[in-house]
N, C-alpha and C positions, 0 to 999 in steps of 0.2 A: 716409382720415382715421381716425387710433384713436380708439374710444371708451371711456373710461373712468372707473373710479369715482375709485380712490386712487390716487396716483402712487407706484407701488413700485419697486422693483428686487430681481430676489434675490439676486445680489448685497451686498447690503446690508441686506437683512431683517433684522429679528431677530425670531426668533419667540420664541411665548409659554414661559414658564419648565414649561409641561407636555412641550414637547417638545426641550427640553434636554436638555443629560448627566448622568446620577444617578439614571434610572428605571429601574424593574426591566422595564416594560417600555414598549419606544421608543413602541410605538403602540398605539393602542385599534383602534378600526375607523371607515375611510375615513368614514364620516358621522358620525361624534362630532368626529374629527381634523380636519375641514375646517369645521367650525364653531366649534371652540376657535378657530382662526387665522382666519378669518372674522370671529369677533365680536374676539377682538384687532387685528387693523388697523382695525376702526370706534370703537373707543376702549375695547370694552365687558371687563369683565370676565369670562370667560368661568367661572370658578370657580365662583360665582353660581347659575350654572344647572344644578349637578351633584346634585342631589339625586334627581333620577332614577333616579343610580346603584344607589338601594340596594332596588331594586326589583325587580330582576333574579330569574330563578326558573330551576328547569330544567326544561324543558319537551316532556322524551319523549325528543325523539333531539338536544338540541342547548341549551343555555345561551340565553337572551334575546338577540339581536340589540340590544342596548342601543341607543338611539335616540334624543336630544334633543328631548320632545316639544313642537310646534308651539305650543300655546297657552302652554308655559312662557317660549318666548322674545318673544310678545307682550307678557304680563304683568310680563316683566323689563329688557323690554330696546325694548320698540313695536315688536317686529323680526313683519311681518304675511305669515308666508310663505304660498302661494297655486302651486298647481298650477300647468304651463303646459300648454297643449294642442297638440301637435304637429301642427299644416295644412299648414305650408311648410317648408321647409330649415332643417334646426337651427339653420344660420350668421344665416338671418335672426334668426328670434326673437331670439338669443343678443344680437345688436345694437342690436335694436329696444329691448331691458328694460336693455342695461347704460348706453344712452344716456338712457333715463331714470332713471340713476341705481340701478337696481334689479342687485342681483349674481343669476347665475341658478345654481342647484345642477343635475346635468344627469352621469346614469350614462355615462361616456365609457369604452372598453375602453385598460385598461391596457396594450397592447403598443401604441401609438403615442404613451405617455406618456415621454418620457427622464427624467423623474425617479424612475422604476422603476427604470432602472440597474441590471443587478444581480439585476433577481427577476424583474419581468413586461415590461422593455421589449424587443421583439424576441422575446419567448420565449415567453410563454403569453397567452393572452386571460382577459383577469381583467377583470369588471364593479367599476369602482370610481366613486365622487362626486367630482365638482368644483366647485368654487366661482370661477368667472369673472368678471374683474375688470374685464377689458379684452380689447379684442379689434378689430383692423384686417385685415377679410377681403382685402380689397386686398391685403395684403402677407402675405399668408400667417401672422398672429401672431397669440399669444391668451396673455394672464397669467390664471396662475387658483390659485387654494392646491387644495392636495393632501397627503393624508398631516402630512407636521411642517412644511411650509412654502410658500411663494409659489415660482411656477415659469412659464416661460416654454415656447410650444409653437411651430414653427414648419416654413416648407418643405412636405415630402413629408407629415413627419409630422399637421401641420396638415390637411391633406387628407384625410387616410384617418381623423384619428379623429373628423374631423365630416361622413366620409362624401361627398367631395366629389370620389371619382372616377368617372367614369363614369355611368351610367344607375342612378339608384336600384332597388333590389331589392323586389320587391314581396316576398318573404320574410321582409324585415328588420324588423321593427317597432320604429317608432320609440321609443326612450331616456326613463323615467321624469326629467322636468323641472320646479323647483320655481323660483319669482322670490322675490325677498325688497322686500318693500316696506318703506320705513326710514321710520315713523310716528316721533309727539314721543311723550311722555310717559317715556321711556327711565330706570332709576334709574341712574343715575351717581355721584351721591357715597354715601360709604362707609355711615352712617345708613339712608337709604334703601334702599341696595341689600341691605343687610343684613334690612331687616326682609322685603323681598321677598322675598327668599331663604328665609328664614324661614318665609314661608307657604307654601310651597313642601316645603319642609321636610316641616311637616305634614299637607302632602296626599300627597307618597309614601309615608309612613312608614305611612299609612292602607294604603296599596297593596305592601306589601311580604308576601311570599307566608306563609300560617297558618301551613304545611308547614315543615318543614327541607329545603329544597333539596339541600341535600350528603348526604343521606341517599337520596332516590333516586336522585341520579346515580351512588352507589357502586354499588348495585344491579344498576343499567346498565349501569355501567363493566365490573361482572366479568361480564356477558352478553358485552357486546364485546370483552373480549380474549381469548374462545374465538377470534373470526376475525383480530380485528386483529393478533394475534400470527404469523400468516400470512400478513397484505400489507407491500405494500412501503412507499417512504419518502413516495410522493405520499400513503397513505392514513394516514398519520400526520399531515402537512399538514393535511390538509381535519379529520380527526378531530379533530386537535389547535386550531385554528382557529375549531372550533363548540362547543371545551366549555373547555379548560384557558386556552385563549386568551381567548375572551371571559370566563367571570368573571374573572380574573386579570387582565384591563387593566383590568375594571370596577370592581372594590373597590380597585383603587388610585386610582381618581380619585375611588371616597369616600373614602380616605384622606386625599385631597390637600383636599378638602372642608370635613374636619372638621378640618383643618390649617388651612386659611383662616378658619374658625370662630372657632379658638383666637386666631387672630392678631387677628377684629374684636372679642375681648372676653369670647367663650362658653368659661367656663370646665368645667373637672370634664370633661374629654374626651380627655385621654390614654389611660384606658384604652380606648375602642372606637378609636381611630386605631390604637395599638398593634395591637388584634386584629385589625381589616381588612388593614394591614401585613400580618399575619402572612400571613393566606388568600391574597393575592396572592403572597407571596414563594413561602409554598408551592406553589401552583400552577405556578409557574416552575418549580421544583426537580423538580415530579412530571412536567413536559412532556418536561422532560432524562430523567427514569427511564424513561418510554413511549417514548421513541425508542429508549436502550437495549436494554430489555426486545425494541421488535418486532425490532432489527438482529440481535440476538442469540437470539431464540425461546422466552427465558426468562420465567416469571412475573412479575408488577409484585406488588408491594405497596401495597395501597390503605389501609391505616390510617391513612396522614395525612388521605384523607379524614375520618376517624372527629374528627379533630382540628378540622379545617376547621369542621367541622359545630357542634361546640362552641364557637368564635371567632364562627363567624355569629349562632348563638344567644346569644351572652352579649351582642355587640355591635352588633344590632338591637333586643334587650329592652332594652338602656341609654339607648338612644336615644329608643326608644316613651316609654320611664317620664318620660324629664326632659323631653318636649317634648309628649307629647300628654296 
């Protein structure tokens, strides 16, 4: 018998207008991505809760792992997520919490993922987040959202990504598992959600780094492309991935933020939308120059950092002033 939460199909999905056509960039990273679409098929806005975004710093060898934190989706949404602990077969748990209603998040390896297609299914093992909706072990199937949308898993592949052939591996340690408990108090209409947003708002804006961030990652940057300018196209990936990649999905979805802002009434925000726009577009542009630069052995020019860094500064100080 399947159990499940929502009756989807992908099919027929439509996902949330973040992971649409018209973004500079498709995706953020797998555990932001699968909780925008997460909280959109449960009704919620997920826009809401992006104040996080502008928190983000750099942090030695690598951009924040930006992160949707836990107590922000309690307080905005009664969403009470809760560690699971791994005792028995992932298949159980996974059944046991979505038949209570509970979705479970649950690190699965993206080569037995088909909605990889393309990048990691069949070709690399890549730790990514799911979000499980439904799931009939019986029959070998599991919906779950991923990336930009709702996706079905089944057969061979069903097996091996829930680890279901053969004699378990004492090697293997079992997969970082979260349950989502769907408490009431939820803000749903626009008023409310807004002013919660709001508080939110003002508690990251507290937490947004003294530093100018883009001033030491330049720093950094020209240390790494003594060697980076010597590997290959994997080490442009991974490099590209922990630094140009992550801020650059990130300040676009404070962009999209302070867009949604404007739409519930908060005025005098064009200019830091424009400037965060900017940092993100830039970043895109600069990821295309470092791939460049390493195929061909040549120098990068880092001075749009120099710019970067100036757009963060005017367009976090504009934010601190009108709201804290």
């Amino acid at each position: 018998m399947t159990k499940r939460i929502l009756a989807l199909d992908p099919s027929t999905y439509q996902r949330h207008p973040i992971h649409q056509e018209g973004r500079t960039w498709a995706e953020t990273n797998c555990y932001v991505d699968v909780w925008i679409e997460l909280l959109h098929a449960l009704g919620y806005e997920p826009i809401a809760a992006l104040p996080f975004t502008l928190t983000i710093d750099f942090e030695g060898d690598q951009w924040t792992f930006f992160k949707c934190p836990l107590l922000d989706m309690y307080e905005l949404y009664g969403l009470d997520v809760q560690e699971l602990a791994i005792w028995r077969p992932l298949v159980a748990h996974i059944e046991e919490q979505v038949e209570r209603g509970r979705p479970v998040l649950a690190e699965l390896d993206s080569y037995y993922l088909p909605d990889t297609a393309g990048t990691a299914y069949k070709r690399a093992h890549v730790k990514s987040t799911v979000a499980v909706n439904e799931i009939d072990a019986a029959r070998h199937h599991m919906g779950y959202f991923h990336n930009q949308g709702y996706h079905h898993v089944g057969g061979d592949d069903f097996l091996d990504v829930l680890r279901l052939r053969g004699e378990p591996d004492p090697a293997a340690l079992p997969p970082y598992v979260e349950f989502v408990k769907i408490r009431g108090g939820a803000r749903r209409d626009g008023r409310s959600l807004l002013q919660g947003s709001l508080q939110l708002l003002r508690r990251h804006l507290e937490l947004v780094p003294t530093e100018n961030p883009f001033l030491s990652f330049k720093a950094r940057f020209e240390k790494d492309l003594i060697w980076l300018l010597e590997k290959n196209l994997e080490a442009f990936h991974q490099y590209s991935f922990a630094t140009l990649r992550q801020y650059g999905a990130c300040f676009e979805l404070s962009q999209t933020y302070l867009h949604w802002l404007a739409a519930q009434g908060e005025g005098e925000l064009d200019e830091e939308i424009r400037l965060f726009g900017e940092i993100s577009e830039g970043a895109k542009t600069l990821q295309f120059q470092l791939a460049r630069a390493m195929n061909r052995r040549k120098p990068l020019d880092l001075s749009p950092l120099e710019a970067m860094a100036e757009r963060w500064q005017r367009g976090t100080t504009g934010l601190k002033t009108r709201y804290l």
